[in-house]
N, CA, C and O of each residue as an XYZ file, in Angstrom:
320
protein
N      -6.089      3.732     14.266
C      -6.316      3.630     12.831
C      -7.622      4.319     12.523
O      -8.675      4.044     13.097
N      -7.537      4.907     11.917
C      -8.730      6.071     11.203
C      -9.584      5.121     10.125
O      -8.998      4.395      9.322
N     -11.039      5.214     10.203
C     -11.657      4.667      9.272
C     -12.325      5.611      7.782
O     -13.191      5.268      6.978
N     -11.574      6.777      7.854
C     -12.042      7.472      7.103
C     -11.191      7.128      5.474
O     -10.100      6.566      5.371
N     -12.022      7.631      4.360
C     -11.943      7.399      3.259
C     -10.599      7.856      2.752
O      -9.762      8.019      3.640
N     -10.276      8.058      1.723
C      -9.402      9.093      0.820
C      -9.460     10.571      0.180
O     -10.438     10.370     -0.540
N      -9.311     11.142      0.073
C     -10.007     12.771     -0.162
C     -10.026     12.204     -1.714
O      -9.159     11.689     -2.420
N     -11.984     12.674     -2.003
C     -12.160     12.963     -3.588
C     -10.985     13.239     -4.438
O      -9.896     13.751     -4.178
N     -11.592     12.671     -5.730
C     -10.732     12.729     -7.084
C     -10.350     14.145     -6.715
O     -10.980     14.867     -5.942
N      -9.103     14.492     -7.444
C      -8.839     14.012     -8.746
C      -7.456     13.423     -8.143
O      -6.504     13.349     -8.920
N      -7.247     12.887     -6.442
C      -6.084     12.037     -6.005
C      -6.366     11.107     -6.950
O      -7.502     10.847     -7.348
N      -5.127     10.480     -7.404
C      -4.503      9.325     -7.417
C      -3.555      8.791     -6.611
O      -2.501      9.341     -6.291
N      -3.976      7.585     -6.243
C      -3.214      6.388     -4.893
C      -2.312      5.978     -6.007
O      -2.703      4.890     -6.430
N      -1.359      6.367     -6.598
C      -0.113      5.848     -6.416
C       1.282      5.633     -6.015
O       1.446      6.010     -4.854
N       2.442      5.122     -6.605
C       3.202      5.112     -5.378
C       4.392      6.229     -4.818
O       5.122      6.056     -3.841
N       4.371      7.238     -5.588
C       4.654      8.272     -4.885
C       3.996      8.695     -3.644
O       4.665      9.006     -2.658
N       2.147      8.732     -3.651
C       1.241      9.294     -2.540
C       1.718      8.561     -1.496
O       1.753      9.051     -0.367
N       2.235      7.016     -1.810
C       2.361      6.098     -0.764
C       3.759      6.081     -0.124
O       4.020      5.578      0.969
N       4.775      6.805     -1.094
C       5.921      7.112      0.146
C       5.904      8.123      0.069
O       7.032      8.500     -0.249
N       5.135      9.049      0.190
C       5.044     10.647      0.835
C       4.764     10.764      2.203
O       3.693     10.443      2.718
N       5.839     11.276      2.847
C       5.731     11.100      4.676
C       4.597     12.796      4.678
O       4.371     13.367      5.745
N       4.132     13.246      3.552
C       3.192     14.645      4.097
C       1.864     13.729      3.926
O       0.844     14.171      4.455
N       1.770     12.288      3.120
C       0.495     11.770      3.091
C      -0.655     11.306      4.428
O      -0.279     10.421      5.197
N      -1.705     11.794      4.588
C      -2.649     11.439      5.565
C      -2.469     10.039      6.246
O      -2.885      9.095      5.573
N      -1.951      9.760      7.397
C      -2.167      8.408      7.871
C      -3.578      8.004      7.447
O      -3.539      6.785      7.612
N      -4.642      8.260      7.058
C      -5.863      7.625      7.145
C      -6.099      7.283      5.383
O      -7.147      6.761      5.003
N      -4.823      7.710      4.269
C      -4.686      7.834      3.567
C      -4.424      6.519      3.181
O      -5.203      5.743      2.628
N      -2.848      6.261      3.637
C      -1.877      5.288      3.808
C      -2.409      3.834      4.055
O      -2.019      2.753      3.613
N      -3.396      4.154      4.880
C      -4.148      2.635      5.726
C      -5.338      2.289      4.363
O      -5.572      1.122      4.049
N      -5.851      3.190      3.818
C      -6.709      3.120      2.828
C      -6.284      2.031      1.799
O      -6.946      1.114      1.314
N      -4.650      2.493      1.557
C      -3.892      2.065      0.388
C      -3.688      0.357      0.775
O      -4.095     -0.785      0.565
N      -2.854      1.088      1.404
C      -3.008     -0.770      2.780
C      -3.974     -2.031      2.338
O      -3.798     -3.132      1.816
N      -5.103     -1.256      2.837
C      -5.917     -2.229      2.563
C      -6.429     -2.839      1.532
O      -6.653     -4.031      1.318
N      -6.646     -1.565      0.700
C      -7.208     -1.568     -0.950
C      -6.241     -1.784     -2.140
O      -6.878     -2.100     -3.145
N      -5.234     -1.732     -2.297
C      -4.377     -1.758     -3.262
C      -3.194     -2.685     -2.865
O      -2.170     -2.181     -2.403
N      -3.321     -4.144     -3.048
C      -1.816     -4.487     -2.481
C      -0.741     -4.326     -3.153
O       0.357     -4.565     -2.650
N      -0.917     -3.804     -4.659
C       0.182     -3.368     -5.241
C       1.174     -2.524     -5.052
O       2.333     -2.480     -5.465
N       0.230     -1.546     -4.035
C       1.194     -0.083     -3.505
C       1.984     -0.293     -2.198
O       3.069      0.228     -1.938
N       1.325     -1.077     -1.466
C       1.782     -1.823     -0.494
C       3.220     -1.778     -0.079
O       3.514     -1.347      1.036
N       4.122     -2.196     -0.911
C       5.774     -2.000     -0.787
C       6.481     -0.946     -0.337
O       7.410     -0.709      0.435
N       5.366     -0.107     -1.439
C       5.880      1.930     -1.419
C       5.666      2.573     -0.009
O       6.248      3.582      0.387
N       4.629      1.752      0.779
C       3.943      2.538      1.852
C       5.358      1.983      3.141
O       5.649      2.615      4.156
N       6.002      0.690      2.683
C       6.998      0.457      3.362
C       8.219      1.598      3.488
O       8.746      2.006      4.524
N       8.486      1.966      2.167
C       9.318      3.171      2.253
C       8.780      4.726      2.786
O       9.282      5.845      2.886
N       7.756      4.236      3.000
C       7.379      6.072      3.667
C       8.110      6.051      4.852
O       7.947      5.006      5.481
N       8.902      6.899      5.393
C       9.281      7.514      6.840
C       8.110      7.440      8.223
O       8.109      7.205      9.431
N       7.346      7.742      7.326
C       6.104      8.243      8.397
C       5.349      7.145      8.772
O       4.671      7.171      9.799
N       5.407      6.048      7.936
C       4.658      4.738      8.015
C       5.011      4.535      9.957
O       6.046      4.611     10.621
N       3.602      4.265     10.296
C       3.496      3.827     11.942
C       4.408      2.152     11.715
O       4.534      1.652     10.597
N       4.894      1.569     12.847
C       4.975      0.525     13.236
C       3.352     -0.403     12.918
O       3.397     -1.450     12.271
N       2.202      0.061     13.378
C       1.469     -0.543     13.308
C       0.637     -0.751     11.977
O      -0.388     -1.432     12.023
N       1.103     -0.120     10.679
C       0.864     -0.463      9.478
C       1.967     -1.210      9.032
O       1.692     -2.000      8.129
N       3.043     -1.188      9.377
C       3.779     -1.788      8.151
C       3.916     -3.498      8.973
O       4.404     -4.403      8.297
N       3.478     -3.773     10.330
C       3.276     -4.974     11.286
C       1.942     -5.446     10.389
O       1.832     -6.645     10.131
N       0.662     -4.253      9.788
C      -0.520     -4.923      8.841
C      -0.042     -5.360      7.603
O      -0.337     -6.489      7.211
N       0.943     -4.307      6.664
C       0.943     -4.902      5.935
C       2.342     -6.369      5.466
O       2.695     -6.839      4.384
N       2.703     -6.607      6.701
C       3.696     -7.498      6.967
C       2.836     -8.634      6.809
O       3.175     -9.688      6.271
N       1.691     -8.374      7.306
C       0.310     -9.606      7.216
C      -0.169     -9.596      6.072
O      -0.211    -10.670      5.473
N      -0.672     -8.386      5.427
C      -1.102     -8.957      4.088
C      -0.438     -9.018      3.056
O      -0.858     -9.169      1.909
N       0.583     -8.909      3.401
C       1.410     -9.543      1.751
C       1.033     -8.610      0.540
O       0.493     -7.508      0.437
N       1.545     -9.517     -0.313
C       1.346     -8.122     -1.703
C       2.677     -8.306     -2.235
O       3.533     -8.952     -1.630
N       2.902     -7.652     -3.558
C       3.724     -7.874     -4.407
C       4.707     -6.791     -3.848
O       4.477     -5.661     -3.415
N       6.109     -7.629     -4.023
C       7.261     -7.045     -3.417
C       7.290     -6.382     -2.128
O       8.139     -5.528     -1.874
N       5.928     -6.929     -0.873
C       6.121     -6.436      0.475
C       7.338     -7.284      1.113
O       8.236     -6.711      1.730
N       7.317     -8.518      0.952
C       8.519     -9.206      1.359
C       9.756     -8.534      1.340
O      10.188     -7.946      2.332
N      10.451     -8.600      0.077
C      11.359     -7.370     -0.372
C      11.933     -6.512      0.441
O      13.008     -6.612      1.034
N      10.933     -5.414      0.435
C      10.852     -4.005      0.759
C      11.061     -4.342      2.275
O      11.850     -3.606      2.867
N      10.393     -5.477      3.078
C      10.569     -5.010      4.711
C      11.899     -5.819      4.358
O      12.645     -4.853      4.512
N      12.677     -6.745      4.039
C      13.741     -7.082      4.179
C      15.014     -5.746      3.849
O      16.091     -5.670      4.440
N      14.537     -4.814      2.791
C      15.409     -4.062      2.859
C      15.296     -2.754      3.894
O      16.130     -1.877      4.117
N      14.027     -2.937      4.414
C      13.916     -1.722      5.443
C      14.507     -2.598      6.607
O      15.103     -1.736      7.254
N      14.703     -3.776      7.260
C      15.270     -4.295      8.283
C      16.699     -4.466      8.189
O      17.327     -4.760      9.206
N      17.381     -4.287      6.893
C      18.326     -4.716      7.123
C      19.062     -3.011      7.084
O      20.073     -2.967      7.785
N      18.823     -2.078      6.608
C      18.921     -0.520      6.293
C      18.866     -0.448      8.301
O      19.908     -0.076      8.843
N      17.561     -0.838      9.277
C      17.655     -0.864     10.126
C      18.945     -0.900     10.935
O      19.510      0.001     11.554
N      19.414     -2.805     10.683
C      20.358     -2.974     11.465
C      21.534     -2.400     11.388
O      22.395     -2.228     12.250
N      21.475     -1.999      9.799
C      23.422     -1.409      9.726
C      22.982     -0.089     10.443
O      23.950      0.465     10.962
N      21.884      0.524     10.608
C      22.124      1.709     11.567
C      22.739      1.873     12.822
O      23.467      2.777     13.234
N      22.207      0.555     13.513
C      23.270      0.174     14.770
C      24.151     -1.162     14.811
O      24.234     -2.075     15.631
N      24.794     -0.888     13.542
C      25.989     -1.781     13.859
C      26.832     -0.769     14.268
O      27.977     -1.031     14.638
């Protein structure tokens, strides 16, 4: 996990940036932490590591519940 910032304005963190699989992992973790609103969106990125969406499985946030229930269950019908 990268402790570096977000690249200067004139980004905006919203939730497109957050399911964009071209977005900076050090980007993503930013959002993570700082915004739990975006939180959900970062569930739908492709690119999202195992080990962010296991963080933000921990911090909660509006509609993270949700979102990993529909990314686990999108999971399983893959190998049914």
């Amino acid at each position: 996990m990268s402790e570096r910032n977000p690249p200067p304005p004139p980004l905006a963190l919203t939730a497109d940036i957050a399911c964009n699989p071209e977005t900076d992992p050090a980007v993503l973790w930013y959002i993570a932490k700082e915004l739990p609103e975006l939180r959900r969106w970062i569930v739908a990125n492709p690119k999202a590591s195992p080990q962010l969406l296991e963080a933000i499985s921990q911090m909660g946030g509006p509609g993270v519940k949700d979102a990993l229930t529909v990314l686990l269950d999108s999971l399983d019908h893959k190998h049914s």
